[in-house]
N, C-alpha and C positions, 0 to 999 in steps of 0.2 A: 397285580399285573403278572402276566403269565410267561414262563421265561421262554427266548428264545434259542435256546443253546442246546444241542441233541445230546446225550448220551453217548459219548466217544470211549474209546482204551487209552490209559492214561498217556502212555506212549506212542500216540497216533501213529508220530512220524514214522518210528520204528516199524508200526503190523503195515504201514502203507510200502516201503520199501520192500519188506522183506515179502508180501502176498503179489509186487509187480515182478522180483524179481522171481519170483515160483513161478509166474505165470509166463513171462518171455523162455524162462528155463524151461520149462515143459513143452512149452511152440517149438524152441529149438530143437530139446532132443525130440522128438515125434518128428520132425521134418528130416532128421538125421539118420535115424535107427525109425523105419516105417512101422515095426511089430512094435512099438508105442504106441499107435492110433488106435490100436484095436478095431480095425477095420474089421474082423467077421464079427462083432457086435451090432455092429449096423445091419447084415445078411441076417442074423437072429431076431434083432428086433423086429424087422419091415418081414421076416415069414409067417410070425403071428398075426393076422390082420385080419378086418373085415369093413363093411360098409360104415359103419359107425367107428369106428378106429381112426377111416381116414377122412369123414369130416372133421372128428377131433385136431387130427394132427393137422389138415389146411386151414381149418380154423385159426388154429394158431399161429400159421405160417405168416398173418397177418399183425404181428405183434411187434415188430419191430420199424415197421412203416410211420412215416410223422404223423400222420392224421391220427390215427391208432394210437400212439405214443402220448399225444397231447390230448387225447380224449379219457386216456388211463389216470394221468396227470391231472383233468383237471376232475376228474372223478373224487381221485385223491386228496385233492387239496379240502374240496368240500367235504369231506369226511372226517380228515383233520382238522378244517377248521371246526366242525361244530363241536370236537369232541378237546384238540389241544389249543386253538386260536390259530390266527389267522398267522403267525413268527413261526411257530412250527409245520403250519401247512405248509408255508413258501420254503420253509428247510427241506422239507422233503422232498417236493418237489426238484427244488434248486438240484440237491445232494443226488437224485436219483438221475435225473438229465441229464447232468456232467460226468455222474459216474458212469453212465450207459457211451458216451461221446467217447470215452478214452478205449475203448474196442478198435477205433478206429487208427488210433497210433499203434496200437499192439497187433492189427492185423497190417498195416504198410510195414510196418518192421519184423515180423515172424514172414510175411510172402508164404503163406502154406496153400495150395492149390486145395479146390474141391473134388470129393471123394470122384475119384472115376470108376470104381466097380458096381458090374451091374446087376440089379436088385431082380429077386422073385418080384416084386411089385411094385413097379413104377406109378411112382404119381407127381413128381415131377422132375425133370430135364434140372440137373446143377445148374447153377446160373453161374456165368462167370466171372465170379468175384473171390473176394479172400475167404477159405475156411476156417482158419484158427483165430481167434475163439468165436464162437458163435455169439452173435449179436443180441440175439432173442433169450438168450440165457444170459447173458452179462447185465443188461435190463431186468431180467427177472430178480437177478440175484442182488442186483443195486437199490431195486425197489423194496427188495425184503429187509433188505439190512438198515436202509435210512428207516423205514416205518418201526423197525426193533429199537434203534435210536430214540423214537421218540417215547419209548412206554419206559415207565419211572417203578412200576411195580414189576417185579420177577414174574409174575403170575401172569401179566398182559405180554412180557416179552418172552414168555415161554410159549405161550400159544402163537404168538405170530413166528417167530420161529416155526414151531414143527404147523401151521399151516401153511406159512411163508415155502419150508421145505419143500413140502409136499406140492406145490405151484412150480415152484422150479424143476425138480423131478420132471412132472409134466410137462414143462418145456423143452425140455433135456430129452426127453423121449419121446416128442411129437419132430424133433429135429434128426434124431435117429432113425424114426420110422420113413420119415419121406427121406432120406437117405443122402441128406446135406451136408453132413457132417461127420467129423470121426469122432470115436468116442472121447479121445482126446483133447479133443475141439470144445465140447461140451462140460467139461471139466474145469479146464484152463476158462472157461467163460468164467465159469463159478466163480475162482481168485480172484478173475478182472474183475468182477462185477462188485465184492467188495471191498479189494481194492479201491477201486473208484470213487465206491461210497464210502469210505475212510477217511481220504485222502480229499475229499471237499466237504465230508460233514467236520474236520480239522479245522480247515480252512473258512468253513462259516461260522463256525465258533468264533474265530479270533475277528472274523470281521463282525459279529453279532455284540462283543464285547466292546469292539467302537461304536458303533450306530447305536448301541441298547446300555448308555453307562449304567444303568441301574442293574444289569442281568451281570454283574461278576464273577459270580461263584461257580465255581468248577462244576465242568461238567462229566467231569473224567469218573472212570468204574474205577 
């Protein structure tokens, strides 16, 4: 039978506390002391552009919308399930969903406004909503880390890592370039995003250990 339980830090609780409280602490001081935001990264990034830059980057602008989201998810699941079973498909799933959700208490409670300086090249109008942290990176970075969770070999979680990276990256700089964010923002996503995915692959362990008495063995690195 094939375990249900990801691949956590032995000290969950401890990297979850300490990557939320990084991540509130960077919203703060960046909303405090403005040259935190690094706001002419944004004017840097969106100078370089062309036609296919900003497909890319609206392409992407699509990645944090539910449909989008649950079509990523359920991508995923079936990927996971044919390769770890169906306990760690739904873990991931589960761990990436909730951890993407908690952006949502860290932008009501940091209140940081969207970037208002204005770009060589507009491609779209800030919406008005919360900037810190970005949404589309805290999803990227939640989905990389629960999918690292589940690979048992060094050699599988080194590669999703540095492709995992490199996806994030991507999102982090398709949010830069439409000019949504500060670079700040993107950043602080990163934390939240594992974070979140810490802080409910913990939490699905311990309820994995009820529901699965056979699966008891530590999952901890």
């Amino acid at each position: 039978m094939k375990t249900a339980l990801l691949r956590i830090p032995r000290h969950w609780i401890v990297w979850t506390v300490v990557l939320f409280a990084l991540t509130f602490g960077l919203g703060f001081a960046a909303k405090s002391i403005p040259a935190l935001r690094l706001a002419a990264v944004d004017a840097a990034v969106n100078s370089v552009n062309s036609s296919l830059l900003d497909r890319m980057a609206l392409a992407l602008d699509f990645l944090d919308r539910p449909t989008v989201v649950a079509a990523v998810l359920a991508v995923t699941f079936i990927v996971v399930l044919l390769i770890k079973g169906w306990r760690l498909a739904l873990a991931v799933c589960v761990v990436t969903g909730l951890g993407w959700l908690t952006t949502l208490v860290v932008k009501a409670v940091v209140a940081e406004p969207r970037p208002t300086a204005v770009l060589s090249h507009i491609l779209k109008v800030s919406p008005a909503t919360l900037s810190y942290p970005s949404g589309h990176v805290v999803f990227a970075a939640a989905l990389v880390a629960a999918l690292a969770m589940v690979c048992r070999r060094v050699a599988s979680r080194t590669i999703i890592l540095i492709v995992g990276g490199l996806f994030i990256l991507l999102v982090a700089w398709s949010r830069l370039y439409i000019g949504v964010h500060f670079t700040s923002d993107v950043v602080g996503a990163i934390l939240n995003g594992v974070a979140g995915a810490i802080l409910f692959a913990g939490l699905w362990n311990l309820l994995a250990r009820r529901v699965f008495p056979g699966d008891r063995k530590s999952a901890g690195r």
